[in-house]
C-alpha positions as CSV (number, residue, x, y, z in Angstrom):
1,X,-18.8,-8.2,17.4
2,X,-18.4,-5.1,19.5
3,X,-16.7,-2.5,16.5
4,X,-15.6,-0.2,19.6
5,X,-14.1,-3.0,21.5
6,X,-12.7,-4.9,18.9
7,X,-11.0,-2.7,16.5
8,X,-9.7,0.7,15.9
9,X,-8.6,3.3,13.4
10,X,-5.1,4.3,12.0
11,X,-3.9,6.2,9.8
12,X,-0.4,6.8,8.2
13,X,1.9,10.2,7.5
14,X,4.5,10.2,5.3
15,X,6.3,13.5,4.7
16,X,9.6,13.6,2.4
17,X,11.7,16.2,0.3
18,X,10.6,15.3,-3.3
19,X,14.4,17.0,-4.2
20,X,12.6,18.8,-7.2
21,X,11.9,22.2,-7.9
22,X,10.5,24.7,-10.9
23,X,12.4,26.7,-12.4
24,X,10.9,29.6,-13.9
25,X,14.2,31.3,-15.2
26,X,14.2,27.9,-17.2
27,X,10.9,27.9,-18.2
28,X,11.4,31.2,-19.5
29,X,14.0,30.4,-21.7
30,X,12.7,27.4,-23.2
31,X,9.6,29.2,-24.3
32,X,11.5,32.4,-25.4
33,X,13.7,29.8,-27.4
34,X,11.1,27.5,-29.0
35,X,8.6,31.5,-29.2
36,X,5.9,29.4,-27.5
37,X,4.0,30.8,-24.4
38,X,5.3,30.6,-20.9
39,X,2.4,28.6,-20.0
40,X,3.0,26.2,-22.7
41,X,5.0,24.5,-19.9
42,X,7.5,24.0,-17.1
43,X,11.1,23.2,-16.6
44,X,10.8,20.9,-13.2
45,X,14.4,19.9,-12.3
46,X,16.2,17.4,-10.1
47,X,18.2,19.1,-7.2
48,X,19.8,15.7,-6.6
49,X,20.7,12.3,-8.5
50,X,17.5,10.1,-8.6
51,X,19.6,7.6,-6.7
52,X,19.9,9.5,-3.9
53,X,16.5,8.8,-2.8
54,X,16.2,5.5,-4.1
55,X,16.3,3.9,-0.6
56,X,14.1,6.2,1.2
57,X,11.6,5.5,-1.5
58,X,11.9,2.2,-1.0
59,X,11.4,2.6,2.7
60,X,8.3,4.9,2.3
61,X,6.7,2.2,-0.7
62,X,7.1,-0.5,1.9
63,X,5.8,1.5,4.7
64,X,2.3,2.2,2.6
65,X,2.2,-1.6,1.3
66,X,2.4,-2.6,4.7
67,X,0.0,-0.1,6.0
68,X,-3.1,-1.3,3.8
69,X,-1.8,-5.2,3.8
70,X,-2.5,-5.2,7.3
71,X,-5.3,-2.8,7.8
72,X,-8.7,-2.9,6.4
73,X,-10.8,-0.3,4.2
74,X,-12.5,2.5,6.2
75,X,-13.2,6.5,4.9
76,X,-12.2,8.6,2.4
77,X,-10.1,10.5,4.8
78,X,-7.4,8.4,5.3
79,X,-8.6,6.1,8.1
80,X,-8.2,2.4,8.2
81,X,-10.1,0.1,10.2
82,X,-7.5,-2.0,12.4
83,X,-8.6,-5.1,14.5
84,X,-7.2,-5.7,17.5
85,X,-6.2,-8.6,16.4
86,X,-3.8,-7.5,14.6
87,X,-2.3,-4.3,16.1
88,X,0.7,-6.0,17.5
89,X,1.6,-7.3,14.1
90,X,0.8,-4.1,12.8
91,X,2.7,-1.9,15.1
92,X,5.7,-4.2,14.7
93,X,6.1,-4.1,10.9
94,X,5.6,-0.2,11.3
95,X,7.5,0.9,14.1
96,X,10.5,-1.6,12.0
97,X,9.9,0.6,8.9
98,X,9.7,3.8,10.8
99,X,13.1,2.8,12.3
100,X,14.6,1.9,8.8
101,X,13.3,5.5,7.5
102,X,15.3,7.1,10.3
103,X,18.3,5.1,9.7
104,X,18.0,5.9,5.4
105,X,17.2,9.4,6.7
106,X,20.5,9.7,8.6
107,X,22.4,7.6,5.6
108,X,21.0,10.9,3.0
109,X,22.1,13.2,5.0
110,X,25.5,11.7,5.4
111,X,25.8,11.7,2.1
112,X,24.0,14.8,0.4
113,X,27.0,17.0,0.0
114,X,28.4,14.1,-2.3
115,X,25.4,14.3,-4.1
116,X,25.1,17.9,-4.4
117,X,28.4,17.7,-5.9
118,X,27.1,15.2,-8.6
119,X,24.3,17.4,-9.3
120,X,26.3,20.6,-9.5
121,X,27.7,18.5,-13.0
122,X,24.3,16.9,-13.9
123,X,22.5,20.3,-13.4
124,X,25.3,22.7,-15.1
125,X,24.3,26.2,-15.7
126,X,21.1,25.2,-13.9
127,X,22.9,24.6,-10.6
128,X,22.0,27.3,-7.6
129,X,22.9,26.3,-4.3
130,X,20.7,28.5,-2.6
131,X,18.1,26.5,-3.7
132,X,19.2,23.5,-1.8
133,X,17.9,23.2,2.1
134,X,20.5,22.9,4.7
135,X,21.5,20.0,6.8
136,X,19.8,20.8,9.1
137,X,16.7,21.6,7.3
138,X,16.7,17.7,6.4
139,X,16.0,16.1,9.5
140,X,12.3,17.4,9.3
141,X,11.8,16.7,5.6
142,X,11.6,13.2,5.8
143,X,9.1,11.4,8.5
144,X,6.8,8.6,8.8
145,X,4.4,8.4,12.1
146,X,1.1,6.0,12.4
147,X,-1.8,7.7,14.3
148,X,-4.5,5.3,16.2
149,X,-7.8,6.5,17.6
150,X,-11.2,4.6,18.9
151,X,-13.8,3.8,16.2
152,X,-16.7,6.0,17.1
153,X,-19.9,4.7,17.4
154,X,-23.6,6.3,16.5
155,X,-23.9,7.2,20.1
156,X,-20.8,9.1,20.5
157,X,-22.1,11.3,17.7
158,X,-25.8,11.5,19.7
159,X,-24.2,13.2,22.6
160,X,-23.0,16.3,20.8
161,X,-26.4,16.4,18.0
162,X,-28.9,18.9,19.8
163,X,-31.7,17.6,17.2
164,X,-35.4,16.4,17.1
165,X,-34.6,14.4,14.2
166,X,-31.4,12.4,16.4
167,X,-33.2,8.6,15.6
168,X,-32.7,9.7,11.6
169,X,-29.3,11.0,11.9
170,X,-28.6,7.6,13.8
171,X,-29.8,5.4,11.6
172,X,-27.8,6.8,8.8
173,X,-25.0,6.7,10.7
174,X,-25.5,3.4,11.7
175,X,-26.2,2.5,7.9
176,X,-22.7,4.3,7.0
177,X,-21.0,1.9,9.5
178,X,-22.4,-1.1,8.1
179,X,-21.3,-0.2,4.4
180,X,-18.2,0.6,6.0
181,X,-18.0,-2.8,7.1
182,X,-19.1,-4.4,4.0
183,X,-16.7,-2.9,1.9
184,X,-14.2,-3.9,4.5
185,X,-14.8,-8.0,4.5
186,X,-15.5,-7.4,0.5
187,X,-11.9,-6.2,0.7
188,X,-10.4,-9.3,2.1
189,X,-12.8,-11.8,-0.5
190,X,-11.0,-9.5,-3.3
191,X,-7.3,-9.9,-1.8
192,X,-7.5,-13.3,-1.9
193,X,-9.7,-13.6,-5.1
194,X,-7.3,-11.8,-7.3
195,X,-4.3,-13.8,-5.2
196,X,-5.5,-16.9,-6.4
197,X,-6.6,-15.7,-9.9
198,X,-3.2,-14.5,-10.4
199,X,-1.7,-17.9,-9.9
200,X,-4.6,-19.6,-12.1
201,X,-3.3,-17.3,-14.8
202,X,0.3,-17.9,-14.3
203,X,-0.3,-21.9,-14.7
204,X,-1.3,-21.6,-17.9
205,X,0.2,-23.1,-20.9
206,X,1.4,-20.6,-24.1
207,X,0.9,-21.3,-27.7
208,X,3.1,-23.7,-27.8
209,X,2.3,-25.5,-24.5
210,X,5.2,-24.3,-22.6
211,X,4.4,-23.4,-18.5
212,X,4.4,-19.6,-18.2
213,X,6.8,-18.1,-15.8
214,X,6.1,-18.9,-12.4
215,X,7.6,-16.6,-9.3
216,X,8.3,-17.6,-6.3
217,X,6.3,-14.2,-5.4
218,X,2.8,-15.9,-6.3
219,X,3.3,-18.7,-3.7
220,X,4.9,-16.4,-1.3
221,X,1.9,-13.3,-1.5
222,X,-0.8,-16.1,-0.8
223,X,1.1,-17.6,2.3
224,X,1.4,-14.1,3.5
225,X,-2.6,-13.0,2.6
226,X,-3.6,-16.4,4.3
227,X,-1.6,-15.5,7.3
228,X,-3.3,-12.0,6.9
229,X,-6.6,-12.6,6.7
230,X,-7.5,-14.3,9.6
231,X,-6.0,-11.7,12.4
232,X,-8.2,-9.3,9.9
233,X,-11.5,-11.1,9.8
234,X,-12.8,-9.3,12.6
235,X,-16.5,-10.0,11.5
236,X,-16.1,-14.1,11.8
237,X,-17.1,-14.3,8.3
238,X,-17.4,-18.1,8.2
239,X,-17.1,-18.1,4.6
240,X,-14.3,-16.2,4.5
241,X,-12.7,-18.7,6.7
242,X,-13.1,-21.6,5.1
243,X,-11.9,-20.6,1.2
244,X,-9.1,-18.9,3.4
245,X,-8.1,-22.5,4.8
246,X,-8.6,-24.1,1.4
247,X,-6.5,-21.8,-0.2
248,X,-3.6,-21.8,2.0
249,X,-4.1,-26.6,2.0
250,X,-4.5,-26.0,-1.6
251,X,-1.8,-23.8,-3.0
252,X,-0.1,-22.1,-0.3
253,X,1.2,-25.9,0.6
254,X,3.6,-26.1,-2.4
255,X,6.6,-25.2,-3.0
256,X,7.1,-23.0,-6.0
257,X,9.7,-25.4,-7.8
258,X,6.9,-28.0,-8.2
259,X,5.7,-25.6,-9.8
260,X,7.8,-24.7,-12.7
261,X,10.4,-26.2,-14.9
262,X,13.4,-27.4,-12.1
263,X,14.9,-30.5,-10.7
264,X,12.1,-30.4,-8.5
265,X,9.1,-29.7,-10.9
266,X,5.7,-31.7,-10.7
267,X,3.6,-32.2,-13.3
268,X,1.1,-33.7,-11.4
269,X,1.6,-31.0,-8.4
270,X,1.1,-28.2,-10.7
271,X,-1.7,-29.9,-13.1
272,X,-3.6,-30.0,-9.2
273,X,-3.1,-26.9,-7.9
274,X,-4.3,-25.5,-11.4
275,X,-7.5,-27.0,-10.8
276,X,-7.6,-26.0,-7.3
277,X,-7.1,-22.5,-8.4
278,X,-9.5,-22.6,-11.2
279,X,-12.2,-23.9,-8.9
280,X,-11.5,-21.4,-6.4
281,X,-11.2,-18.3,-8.6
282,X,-14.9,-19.5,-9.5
283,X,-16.2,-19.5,-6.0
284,X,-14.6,-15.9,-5.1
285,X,-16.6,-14.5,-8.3
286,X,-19.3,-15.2,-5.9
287,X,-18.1,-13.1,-3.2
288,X,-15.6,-10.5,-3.3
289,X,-16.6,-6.6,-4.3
290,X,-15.4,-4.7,-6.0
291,X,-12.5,-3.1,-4.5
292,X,-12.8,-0.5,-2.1
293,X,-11.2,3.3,-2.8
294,X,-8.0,3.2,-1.3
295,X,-5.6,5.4,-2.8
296,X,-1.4,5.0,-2.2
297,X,-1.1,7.7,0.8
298,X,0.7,10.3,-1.4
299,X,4.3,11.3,-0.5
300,X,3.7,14.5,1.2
301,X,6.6,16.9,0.4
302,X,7.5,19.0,3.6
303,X,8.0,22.6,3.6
């Protein structure tokens, strides 16, 4: 595997108005009122229903999910590693949710003066409309763009070090890389792992031998992970492979209403797959780690 050749880094920016803003007049009063402090706390209030931004939100969650469903772990600076393999899929679920945010976007604007009006009730004496950005203003509040750039190597690093100590510095960078890598096809043993742990759990009985609820969301997150996984194995973990395959033969194969209680429900179906999910839950506790730091990009309110 050539890391330079065969994969690159992205990274994903997502600014949006929060529509909230500190009052300190009210802040002010509450504390005079109640003859606490003023830093005893603050009056944060909503410019606009919360329902105004209910589809943008839902737009910008989808956008992350996607982002780090389709990209592997990388640095603590935002960076994900992308294989090449996947960057078409990758690109296409973005640039469709980048689209959709534009489209919401467009949709909240058309419809923020109604909402102002609603807020001017909801917010009463609290209600200032200077304190509400213009039209205008909007179209740069809310955004969502993916940046890509070329992994960089221990070399690349080399040509600008002006050291006598450049074979240390190398090999630590080099060692980085390779825990970076590690963590990375750990990732992908854990997304599955806790995949198929989740529908072990789910087949269960309760006290009083009754089938637990059973989604159609636990079938359909494995098929998706075991379409995933393979573009993203950029290392050819063989391993990984292989409980990929069984798990999508094994569970991914059935249809959720064998599953469960229905006209179509299997006893024998589900009492399989439960094995099948048991036995592979025990073989990932051999190999997935512990799951790498990746923290939700945070909504990144524009000025």
């Amino acid at each position: 595997m050539n890391l330079t050749h065969d994969a690159m880094l992205v990274s994903l920016r997502i600014a949006a108005w929060s529509g909230r803003l500190y009052d300190r007049q009210a802040s002010t009063h509450v504390a005079v009122h109640h003859e606490a402090s003023t830093a005893a706390g603050r009056y944060n209030k909503c410019l606009l229903p919360r329902t105004a931004f209910a589809a943008i939100n839902s737009t910008m969650s989808a956008a992350r999910t996607a982002h780090y469903a389709q990209s592997l772990p990388w640095d603590d600076q935002g960076s994900r590693l992308l294989p090449v393999a996947n960057y078409e899929r990758y690109t296409e679920l973005m640039d469709g949710l980048r689209e959709r945010m534009i489209r919401e976007r467009a949709r909240f604007i058309e419809d923020y003066e109604d909402n102002i009006d609603k807020a001017r009730l909801d917010l009463g004496k609290l209600f200032r409309i200077a304190e509400y950005p213009s039209k205008e203003d909007l179209h740069g509040k809310f955004g969502m763009r993916y940046r890509i750039i070329p992994v960089p190597d221990a070399d690349h690093f080399m040509a600008k070090l002006a050291s006598d100590d450049t074979d240390r510095v190398k090999r630590d960078i080099e060692s980085q890389i390779e825990e970076r890598l590690h963590d990375a096809v750990g990732d992908l043993y854990r997304r599955l792992g806790e995949a198929v742990e989740r529908v072990s759990e789910r087949l269960r009985e309760d006290d009083e031998g009754k089938p637990l609820v059973f989604r159609d969301s636990m079938i359909g997150n494995i098929r998706e992970l075991v379409d995933i996984v393979p573009r993203l194995n950029i290392f050819g973990d063989e391993t990984l492979a292989q409980l990929c395959g069984q798990v999508k033969d094994r569970i991914a194969s059935v249809e959720p209403d064998a599953l469960r209680p229905s006209k179509n429900f299997d006893p024998v179906a589900r009492a399989s797959v439960k094995r099948e999910a048991d036995a592979l839950k025990e073989r990932f506790a051999g190999y997935f780690a512990p799951a790498a730091g990746t923290p939700a990009e945070p909504v990144r309110e524009a000025a």
